[in-house]
N, C-alpha and C positions, 0 to 999 in steps of 0.2 A: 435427598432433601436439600433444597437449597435456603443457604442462611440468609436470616431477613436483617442481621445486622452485621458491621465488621466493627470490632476492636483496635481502632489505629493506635493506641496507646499515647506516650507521647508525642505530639505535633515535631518535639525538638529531634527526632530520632529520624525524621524526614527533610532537613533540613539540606539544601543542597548550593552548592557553589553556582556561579553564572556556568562556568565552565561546565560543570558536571550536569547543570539542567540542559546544556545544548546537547551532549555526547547520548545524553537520555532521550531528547527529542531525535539523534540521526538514529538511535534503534529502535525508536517507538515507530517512527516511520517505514522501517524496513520490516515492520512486522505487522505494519495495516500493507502493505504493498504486495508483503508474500501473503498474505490469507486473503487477498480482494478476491470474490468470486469470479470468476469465468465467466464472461457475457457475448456472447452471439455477437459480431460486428462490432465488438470492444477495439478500440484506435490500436495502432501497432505498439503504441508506446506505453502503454497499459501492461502488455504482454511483458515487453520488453522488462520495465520495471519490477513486474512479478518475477520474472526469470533472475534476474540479477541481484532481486534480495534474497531467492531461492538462493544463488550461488555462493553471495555471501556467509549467508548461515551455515550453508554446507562444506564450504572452503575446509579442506583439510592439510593443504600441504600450499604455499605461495605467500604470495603478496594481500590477498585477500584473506588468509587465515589471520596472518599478520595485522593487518588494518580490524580486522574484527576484533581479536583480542585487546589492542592496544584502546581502541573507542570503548569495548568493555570495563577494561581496567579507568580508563578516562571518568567512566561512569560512575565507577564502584561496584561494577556487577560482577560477577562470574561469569566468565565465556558460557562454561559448562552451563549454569544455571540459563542463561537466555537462550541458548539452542533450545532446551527443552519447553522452550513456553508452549 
């Protein structure tokens, strides 16, 4: 069943820093880039992008886990939690 309403509760429990709506907007981006569909004749750089927020997210061990974690935390998210979106 899908819900016809959501309960955001209070507005003030959303409230977010300049800094923290940017670090929100670089994973909110890397998670329309890793789910963009696959298109026939799609530019290399489409690809490229998919791949590289694929790596991101996936990053276990480097520089890249690192950067992911630390933009989480920037965020106020849970690494753990955003992998699983």
């Amino acid at each position: 069943m899908i819900p016809t309403s959501v309960s955001l509760g209070s507005l003030s429990e959303f409230t977010t820093t300049p800094h923290q709506t940017l670090y929100l907007a670089v994973i909110l981006q890397a998670i329309v880039d890793v789910t963009k569909p696959v298109i026939r004749g799609e530019p290399p750089s489409v690809t490229h992008q998919r791949n590289e927020a694929h790596a991101w997210f996936s990053a276990s061990i480097g520089t890249a886990r690192d950067d992911f974690e630390i933009i989480c935390s920037y965020a106020g998210l849970s690494p753990t939690n955003v992998r699983t979106f």
